[in-house]
N, C-alpha and C positions, 0 to 999 in steps of 0.2 A: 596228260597235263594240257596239250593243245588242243582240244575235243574240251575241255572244259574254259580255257580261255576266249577259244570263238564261240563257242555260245555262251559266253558272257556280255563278248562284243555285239552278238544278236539282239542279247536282251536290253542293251542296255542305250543303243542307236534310236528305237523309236521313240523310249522316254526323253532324247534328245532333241532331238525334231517338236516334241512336244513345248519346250520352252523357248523356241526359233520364235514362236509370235508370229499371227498373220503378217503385220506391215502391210507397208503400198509399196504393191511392183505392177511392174509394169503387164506380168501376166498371171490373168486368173485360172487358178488350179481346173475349176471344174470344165472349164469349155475353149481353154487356151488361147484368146480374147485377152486385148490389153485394156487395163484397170481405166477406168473414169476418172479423171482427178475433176475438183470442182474449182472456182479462182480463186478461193482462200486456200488451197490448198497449194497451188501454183504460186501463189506470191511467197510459200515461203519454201520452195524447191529453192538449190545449185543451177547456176548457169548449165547451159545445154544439156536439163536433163527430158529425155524424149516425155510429151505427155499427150492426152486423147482427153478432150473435153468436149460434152451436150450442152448447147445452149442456142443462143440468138446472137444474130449481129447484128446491131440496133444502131449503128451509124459508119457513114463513109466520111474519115477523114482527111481526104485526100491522101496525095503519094502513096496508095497502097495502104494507108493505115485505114484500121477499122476499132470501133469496139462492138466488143463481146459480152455479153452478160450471161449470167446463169442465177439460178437459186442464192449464190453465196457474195455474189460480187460481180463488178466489172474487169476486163484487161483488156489493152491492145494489142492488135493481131497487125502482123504486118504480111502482106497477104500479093504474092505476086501473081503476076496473069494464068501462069498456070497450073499453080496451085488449088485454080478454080473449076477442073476436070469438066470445063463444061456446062459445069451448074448454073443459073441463076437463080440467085438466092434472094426473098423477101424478109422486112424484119422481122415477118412472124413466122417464118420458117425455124425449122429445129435442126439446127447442124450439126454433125460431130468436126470436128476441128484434129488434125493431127500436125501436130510442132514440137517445137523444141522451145526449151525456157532461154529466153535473151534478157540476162540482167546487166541495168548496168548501176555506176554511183547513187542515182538515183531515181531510176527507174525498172520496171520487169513488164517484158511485152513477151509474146508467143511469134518465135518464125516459122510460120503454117507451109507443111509441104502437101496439105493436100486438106479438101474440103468435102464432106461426104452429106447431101442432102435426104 
């Protein structure tokens, strides 16, 4: 009877897995590299949840803020000195951005722990 329960449990695990659903996580299956999110996808994340966005920084707003654009939208980045490993970055540069989602009553900005040119 136990020879025929565990392979049931066998067969019955990957059809499970199978209505899991891709989703957005943070890491992609084939090369274990964390997901892209785009700004529309970010404005409607949870407070601090980690994300990795490609785009531009199309302006310096003083204090450290900046924004960011992509394909989908704008957000601000708030972006401290060493966050910036170095780089100097132009608006027509293409960056990956690595942060966390800062939302608050009424606003959602990115706290960038690092900037990858």
């Amino acid at each position: 009877m136990k020879k025929i329960s565990v392979l049931a449990l066998v067969a019955v695990l990957p059809i499970c897995g199978a209505f899991a659903g891709p989703g957005k996580n943070m890491n992609n299956n084939t090369n274990n590299h964390p997901a892209v999110w785009t700004v529309t996808e970010v404005m409607s994340l949870p407070d601090d949840t980690p994300v990795v966005m490609r785009g531009r920084i199309t302006k310096n707003m003083g204090n450290n803020m900046f924004v960011f654009e992509d394909g989908s939208g704008t957000v601000m980045l708030e972006i401290d000195e060493e966050s910036w490993n170095g780089n100097t970055v132009r608006v027509d540069d293409i960056v990956t951005v690595y942060g966390n989602v800062d939302k608050g009553s009424n606003y959602t900005e990115i706290d960038v722990n690092s900037i990858v040119k």
